[in-house]
C-alpha positions as CSV (number, residue, x, y, z in Angstrom):
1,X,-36.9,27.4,31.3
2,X,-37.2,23.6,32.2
3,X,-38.5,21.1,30.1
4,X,-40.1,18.1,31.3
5,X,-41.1,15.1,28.3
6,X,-42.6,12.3,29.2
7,X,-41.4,9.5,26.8
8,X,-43.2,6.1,25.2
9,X,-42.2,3.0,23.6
10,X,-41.9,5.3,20.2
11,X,-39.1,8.0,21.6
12,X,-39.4,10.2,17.8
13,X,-42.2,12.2,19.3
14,X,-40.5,13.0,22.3
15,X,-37.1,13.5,20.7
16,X,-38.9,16.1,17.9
17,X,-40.7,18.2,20.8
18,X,-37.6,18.1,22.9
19,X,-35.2,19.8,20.1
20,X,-37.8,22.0,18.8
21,X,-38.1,23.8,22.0
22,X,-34.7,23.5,22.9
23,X,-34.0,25.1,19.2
24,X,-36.1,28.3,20.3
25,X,-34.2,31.0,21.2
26,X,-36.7,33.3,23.1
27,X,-37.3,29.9,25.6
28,X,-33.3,29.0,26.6
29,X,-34.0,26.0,28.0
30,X,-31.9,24.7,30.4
31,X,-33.0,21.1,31.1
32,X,-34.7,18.5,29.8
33,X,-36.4,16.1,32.2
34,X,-37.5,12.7,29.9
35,X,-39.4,10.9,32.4
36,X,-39.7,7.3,31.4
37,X,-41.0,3.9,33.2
38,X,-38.5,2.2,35.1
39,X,-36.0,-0.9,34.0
40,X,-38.7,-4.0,35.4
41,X,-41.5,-2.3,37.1
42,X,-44.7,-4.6,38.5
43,X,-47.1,-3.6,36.1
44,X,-47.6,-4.8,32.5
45,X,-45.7,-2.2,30.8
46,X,-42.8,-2.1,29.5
47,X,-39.3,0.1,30.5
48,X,-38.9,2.6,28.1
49,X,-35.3,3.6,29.5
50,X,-33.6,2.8,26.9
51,X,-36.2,4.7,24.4
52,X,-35.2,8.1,26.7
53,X,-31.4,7.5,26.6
54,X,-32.0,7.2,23.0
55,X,-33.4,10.6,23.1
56,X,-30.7,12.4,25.4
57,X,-27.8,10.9,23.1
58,X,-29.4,12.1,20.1
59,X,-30.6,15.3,21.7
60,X,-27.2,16.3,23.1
61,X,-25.4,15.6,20.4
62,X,-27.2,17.3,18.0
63,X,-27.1,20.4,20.5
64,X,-23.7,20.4,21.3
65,X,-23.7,20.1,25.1
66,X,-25.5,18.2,27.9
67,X,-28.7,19.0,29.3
68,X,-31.1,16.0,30.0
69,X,-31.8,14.1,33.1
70,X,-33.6,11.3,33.1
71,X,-36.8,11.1,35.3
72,X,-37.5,7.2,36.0
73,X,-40.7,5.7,37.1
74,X,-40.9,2.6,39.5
75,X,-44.3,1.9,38.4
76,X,-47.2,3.0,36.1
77,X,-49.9,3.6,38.4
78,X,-51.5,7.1,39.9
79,X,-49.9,6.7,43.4
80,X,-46.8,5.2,42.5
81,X,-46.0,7.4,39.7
82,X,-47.0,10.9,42.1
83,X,-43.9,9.1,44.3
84,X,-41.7,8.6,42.0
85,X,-41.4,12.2,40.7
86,X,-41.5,13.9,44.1
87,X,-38.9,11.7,45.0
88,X,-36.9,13.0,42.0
89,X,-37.7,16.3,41.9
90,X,-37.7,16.5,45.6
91,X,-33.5,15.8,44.9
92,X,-33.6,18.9,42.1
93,X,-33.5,22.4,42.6
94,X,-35.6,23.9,39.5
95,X,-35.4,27.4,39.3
96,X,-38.2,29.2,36.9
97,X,-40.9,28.0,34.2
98,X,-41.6,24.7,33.6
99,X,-43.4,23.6,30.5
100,X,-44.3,20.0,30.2
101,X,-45.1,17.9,27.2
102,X,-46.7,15.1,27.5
103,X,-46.6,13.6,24.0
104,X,-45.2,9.9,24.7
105,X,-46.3,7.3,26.9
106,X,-49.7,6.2,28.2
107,X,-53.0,8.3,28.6
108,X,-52.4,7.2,32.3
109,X,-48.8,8.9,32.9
110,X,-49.9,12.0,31.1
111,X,-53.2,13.1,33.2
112,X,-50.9,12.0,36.5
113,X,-47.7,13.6,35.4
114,X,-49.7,17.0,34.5
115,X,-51.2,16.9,37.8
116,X,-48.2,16.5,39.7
117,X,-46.3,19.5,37.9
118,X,-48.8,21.5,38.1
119,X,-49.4,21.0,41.6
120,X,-46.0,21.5,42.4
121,X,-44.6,24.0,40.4
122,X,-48.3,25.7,40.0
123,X,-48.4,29.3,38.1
124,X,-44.8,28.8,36.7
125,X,-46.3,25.6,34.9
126,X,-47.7,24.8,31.1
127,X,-48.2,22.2,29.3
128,X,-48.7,21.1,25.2
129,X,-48.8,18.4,23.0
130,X,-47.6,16.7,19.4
131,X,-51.0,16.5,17.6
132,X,-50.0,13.3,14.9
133,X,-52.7,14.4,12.7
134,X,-52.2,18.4,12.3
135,X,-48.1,18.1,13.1
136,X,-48.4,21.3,15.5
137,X,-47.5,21.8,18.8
138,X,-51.5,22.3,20.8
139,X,-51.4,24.4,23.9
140,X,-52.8,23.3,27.3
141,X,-53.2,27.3,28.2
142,X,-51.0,30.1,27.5
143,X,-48.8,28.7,24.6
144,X,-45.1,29.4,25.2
145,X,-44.5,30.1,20.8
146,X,-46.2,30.1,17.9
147,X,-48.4,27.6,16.2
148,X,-46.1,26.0,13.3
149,X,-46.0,22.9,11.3
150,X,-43.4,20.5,13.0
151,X,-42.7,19.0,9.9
152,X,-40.8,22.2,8.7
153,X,-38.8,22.6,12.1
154,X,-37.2,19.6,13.1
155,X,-35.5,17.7,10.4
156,X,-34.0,14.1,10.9
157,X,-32.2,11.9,8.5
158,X,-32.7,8.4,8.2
159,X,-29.6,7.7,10.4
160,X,-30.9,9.4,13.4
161,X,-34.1,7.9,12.9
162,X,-32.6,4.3,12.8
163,X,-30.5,5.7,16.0
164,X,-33.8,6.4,18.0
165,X,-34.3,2.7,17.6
166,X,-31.4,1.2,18.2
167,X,-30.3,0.3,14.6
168,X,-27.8,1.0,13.0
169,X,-27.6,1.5,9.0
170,X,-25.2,-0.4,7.3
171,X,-23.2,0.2,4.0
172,X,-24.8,-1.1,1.0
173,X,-22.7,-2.5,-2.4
174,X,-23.6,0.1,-5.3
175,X,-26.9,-1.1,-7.3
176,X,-25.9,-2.5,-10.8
177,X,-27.9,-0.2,-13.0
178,X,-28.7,-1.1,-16.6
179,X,-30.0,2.1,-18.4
180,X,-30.3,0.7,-22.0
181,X,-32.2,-2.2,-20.6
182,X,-34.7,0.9,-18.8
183,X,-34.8,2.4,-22.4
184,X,-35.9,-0.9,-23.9
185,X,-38.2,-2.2,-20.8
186,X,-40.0,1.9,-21.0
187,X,-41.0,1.6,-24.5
188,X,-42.3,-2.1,-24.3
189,X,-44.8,-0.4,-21.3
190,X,-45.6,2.2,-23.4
191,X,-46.8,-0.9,-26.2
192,X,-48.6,-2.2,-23.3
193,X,-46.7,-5.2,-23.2
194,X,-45.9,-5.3,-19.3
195,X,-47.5,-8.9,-19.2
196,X,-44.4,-10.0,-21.7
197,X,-41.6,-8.4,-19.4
198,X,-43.9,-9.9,-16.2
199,X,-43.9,-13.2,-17.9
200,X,-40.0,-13.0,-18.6
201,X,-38.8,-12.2,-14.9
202,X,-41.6,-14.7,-13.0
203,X,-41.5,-17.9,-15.3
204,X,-38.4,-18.1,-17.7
205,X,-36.0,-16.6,-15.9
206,X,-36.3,-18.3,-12.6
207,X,-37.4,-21.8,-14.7
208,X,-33.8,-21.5,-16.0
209,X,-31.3,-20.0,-13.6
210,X,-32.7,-20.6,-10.0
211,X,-32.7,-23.9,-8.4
212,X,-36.3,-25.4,-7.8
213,X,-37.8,-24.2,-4.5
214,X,-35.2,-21.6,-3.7
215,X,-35.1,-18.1,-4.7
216,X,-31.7,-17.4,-5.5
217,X,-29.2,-17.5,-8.5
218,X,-27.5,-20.5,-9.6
219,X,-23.9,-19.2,-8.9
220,X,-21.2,-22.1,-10.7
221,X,-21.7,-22.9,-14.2
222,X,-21.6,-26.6,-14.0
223,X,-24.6,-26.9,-11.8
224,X,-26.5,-24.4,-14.8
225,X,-25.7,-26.7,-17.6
226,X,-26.7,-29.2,-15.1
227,X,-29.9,-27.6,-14.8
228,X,-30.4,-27.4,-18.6
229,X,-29.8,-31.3,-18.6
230,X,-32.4,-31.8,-16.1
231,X,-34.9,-29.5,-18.1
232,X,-34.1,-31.4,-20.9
233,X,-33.2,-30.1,-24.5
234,X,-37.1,-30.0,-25.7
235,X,-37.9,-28.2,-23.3
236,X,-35.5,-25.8,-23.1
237,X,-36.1,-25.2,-27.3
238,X,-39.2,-24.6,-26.3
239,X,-39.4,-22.2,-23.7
240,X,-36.4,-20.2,-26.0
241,X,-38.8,-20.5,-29.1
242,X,-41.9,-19.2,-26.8
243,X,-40.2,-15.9,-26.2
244,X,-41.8,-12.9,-27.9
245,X,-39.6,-10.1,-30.1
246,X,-40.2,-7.7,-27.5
247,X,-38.8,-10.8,-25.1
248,X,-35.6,-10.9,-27.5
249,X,-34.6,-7.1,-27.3
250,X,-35.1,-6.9,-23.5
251,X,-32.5,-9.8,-23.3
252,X,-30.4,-8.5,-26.3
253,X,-30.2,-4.9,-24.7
254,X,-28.3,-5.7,-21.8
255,X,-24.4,-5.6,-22.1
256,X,-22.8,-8.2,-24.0
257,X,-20.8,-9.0,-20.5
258,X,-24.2,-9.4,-18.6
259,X,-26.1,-10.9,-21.5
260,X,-27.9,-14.1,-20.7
261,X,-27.7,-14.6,-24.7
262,X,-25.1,-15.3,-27.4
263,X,-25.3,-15.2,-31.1
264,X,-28.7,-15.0,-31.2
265,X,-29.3,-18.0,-28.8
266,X,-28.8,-18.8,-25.4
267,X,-25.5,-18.5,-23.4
268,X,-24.2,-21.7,-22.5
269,X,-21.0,-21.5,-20.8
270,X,-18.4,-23.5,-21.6
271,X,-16.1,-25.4,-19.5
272,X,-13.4,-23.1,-18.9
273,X,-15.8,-20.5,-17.3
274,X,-15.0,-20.1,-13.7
275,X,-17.6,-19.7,-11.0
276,X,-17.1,-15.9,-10.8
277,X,-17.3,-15.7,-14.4
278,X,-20.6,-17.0,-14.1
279,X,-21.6,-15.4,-11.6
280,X,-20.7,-12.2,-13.1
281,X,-22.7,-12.7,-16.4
282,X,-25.7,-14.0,-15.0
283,X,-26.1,-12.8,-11.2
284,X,-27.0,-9.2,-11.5
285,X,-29.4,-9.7,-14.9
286,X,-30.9,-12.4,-13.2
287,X,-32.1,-10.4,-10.5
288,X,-32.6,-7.2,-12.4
289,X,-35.1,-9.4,-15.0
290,X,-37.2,-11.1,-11.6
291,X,-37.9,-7.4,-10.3
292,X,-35.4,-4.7,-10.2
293,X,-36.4,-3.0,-13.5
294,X,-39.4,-2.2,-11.5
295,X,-37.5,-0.9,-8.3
296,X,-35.7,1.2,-10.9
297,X,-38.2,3.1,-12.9
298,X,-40.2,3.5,-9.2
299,X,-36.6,4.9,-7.6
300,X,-36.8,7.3,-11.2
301,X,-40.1,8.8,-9.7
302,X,-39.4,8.8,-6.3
303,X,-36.1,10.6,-7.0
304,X,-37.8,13.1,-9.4
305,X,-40.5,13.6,-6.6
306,X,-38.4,14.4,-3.4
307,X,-35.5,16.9,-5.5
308,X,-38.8,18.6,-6.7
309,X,-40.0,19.1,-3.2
310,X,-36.8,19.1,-1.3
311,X,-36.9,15.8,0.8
312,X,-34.3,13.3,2.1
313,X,-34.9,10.2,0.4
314,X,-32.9,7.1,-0.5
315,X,-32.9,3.2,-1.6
316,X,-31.9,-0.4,-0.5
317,X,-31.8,0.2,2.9
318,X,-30.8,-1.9,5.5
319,X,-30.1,-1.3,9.3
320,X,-29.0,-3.8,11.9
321,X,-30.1,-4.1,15.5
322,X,-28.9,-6.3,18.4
323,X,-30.6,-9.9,18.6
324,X,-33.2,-8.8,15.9
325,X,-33.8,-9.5,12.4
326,X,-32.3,-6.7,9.9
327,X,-34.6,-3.8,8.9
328,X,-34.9,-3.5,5.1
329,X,-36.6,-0.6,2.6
330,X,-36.4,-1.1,-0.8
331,X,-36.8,3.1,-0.5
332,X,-37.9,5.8,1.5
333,X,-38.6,9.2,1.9
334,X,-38.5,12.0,4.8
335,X,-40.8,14.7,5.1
336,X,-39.1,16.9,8.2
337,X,-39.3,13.8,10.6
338,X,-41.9,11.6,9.0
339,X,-41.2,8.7,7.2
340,X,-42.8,7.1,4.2
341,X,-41.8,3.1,3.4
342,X,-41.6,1.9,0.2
343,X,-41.9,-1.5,-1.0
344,X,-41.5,-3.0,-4.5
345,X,-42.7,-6.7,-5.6
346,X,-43.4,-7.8,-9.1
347,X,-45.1,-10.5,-7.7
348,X,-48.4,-10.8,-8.8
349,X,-49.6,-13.5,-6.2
350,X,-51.9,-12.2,-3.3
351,X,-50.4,-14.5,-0.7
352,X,-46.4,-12.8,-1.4
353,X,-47.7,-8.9,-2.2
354,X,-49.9,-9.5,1.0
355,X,-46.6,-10.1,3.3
356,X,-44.5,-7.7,1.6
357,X,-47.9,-5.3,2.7
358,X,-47.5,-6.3,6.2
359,X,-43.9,-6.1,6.3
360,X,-43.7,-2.3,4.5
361,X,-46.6,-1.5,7.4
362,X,-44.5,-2.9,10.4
363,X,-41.3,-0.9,8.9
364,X,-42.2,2.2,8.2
365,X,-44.2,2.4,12.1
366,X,-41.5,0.5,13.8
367,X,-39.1,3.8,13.1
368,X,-41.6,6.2,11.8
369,X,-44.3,5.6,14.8
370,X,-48.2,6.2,14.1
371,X,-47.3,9.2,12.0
372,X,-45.5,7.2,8.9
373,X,-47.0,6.5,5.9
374,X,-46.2,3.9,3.7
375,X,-46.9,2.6,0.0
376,X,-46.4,-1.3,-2.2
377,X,-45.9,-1.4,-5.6
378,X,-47.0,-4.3,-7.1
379,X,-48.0,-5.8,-11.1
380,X,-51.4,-6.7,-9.4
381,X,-54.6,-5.8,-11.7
382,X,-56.7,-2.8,-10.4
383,X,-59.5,-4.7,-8.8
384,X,-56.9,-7.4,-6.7
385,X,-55.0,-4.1,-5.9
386,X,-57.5,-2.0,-4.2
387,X,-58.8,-5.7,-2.6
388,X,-55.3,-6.3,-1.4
389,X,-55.3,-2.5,0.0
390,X,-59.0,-2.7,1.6
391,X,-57.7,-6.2,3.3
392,X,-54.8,-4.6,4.9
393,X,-56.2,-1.7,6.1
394,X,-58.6,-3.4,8.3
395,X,-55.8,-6.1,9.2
396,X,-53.0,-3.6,9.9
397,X,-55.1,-1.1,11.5
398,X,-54.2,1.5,8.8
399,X,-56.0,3.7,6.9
400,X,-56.2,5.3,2.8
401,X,-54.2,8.3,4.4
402,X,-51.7,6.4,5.9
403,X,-51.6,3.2,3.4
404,X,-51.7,2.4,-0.4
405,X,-51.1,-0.3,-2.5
406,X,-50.2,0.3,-6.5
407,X,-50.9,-1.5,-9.2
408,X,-49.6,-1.9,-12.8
409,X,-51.8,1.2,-14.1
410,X,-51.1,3.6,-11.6
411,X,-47.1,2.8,-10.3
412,X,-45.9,5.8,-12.5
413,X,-47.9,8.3,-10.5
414,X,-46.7,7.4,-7.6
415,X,-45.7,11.0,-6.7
416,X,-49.4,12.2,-6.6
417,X,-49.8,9.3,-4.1
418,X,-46.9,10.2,-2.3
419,X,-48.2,13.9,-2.3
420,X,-51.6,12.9,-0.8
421,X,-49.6,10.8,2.4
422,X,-47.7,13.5,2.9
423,X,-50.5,16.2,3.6
């Protein structure tokens, strides 16, 4: 059998129905014909070439052996596009059944593409496509296998998705983990002081140890006494003295080599401490106090979800492309083929949880397509939450299936969430 896919500016549709069929023994396809818009045509779309060599490469690798051709259209337009596959396949001897899928690209290329191979190749044609919403293969006529859900068929890791795109995921350094600090940070939730431990990361830590206006660490020692000077010693008493017990034990529970305090008081280093001394201490609790404690009890549930329900997940991701900006997920997870994007802020402001919204949004569709989901995590109230989510929906174009935004009473069941994107 021959296999003809047309392919859009989002090529994981057309890669997924291309090695499902080619994965179905009773078919033995031969060929695959991705048909794709040419490198500069005259009309206002765009060349998805590059989308359909994507395909191939992953395709053929994945299979073992080479068996795509790629079908190019000059132009997107009824005439122009009849031309341009009789002049292809005009040049290609296709012996038996063709079955056509017409999954990517326009509305347009699909009702002209269909005509064309049906007209040509007429009783030895059929054609299908990817429903998004129901994940099954739908049948134009006489379908050529079984209804099944796609999800449970074609399986792709979060390499190969970045792959379909053009990215390329890079190596991240190990996360510094601080499980006695998780023990502490868990029970002072459970007390129902999360304001304390929001307080702690968003005002003293970054009052103390960042430099005004910029968001990262100080990193030499002089310039962190220096800070102290400019603070002055009132105030620094102060802030120290305003710190609640349960402020105290968070601090005191990390290891003495990453303790931000000494004796009962805070670390001050002394002159012989060396920049990476410093930086050694302080860095990593710094960070882990302005918002990684919540990016690790979250990764604790996402973990416990996807080994409970066999899916690929994983955390701190970042991919890099050619002459764009890296991709970054604080974590993810993989249904089959379908992505869901997480993102983490403890931020409680509606102007930053609002971009990290937009961003997680943009992610998770710029590898997952229409089909991903996604989810923020935020220390936003209930009612600024579900504002926040109702805002985004409208602005993003998503929907409650496809988008959610958590707040500080509901991050820990995230995996019920989780469970309802994935339906």
């Amino acid at each position: 059998m021959n296999l003809i896919v047309t392919v859009g500016t989002n090529p994981l549709p057309s890669f997924v129905v291309s090695e499902y069929f080619c994965k179905m023994n009773h078919l033995i396809i031969d060929r695959v014909y991705l048909v794709h818009s040419d490198e500069e045509n005259m009309s206002s779309h765009s060349s998805t070439r590059k989308q359909a060599e994507a395909v191939r490469d992953l395709l053929e690798t994945r299979l073992g052996k080479r068996i795509c051709y790629l079908v190019p259209l000059k132009k997107i337009s009824g005439r122009e596009i009849r031309y341009s596959l009789d002049e292809f396949f005009s040049k290609h001897d296709i012996q038996g059944p063709v079955h056509l899928n017409y999954t990517g690209g326009t509305k347009a290329m699909a009702v002209q593409i269909s005509s064309f191979i049906k007209g040509k190749f007429k009783s030895s044609a059929s054609s299908s496509y990817l429903d998004a919403r129901e994940y099954r293969i739908n049948y134009d006529d006489v379908p050529i296998a079984s209804p099944e859900e796609m999800r449970s068929k074609v399986f792709l890791s979060i390499s190969d998705l970045l792959k379909l795109h053009g990215y390329k995921k890079l190596d991240q350094p190990e996360i510094v983990s601080f499980p006695g600090v998780i023990s502490t940070i868990k029970e002072l939730i459970e007390k129902g002081h999360i304001e304390k431990l929001i307080n702690l990361g968003n005002k003293f830590v970054p009052t103390l140890y960042q430099e005004e206006g910029k968001s990262r660490p100080i990193e030499k020692p002089g310039r962190f006494r220096k800070r102290l000077e400019e603070l002055g010693q009132d105030k620094v008493r102060q802030m120290f003295s305003s710190l609640s017990q349960e402020d105290i034990d968070v601090l005191n529970s990390f290891p003495q080599e990453r303790c931000l305090l000494e004796n009962g008081q805070l670390w001050v280093p002394s002159g012989e401490i060396t920049n990476d001394q410093y930086k050694s201490r302080t860095n990593h609790t710094v960070e882990f106090l302005k918002g990684k404690w919540l990016e690790e009890l979250v990764a604790e549930k996402i973990a416990e979800y996807a080994e409970n329900n066999h899916l690929q997940y994983g955390f701190n991701l970042k991919a890099k492309r050619e002459n764009l900006p890296d991709f970054e997920l604080d974590a993810f997870l993989i249904k089959g083929y379908q992505l869901l994007a997480i993102s983490v802020t403890t931020s409680s402001a509606r102007h930053l949880c609002k971009s990290k919204g937009f961003e997680v949004i943009h992610r998770s569709r710029q590898i997952g397509g229409d089909e991903s989901r996604s989810i923020l995590v935020t220390l936003m109230d209930q009612t600024a939450a579900r504002e926040l989510q109702a805002e985004l929906q409208v602005e993003s174009g998503s929907s409650s299936d496809s988008f959610v935004v958590l707040h500080r009473s509901n991050y820990k069941d995230i995996g019920d969430y989780i469970d309802r994107l994935f339906r």
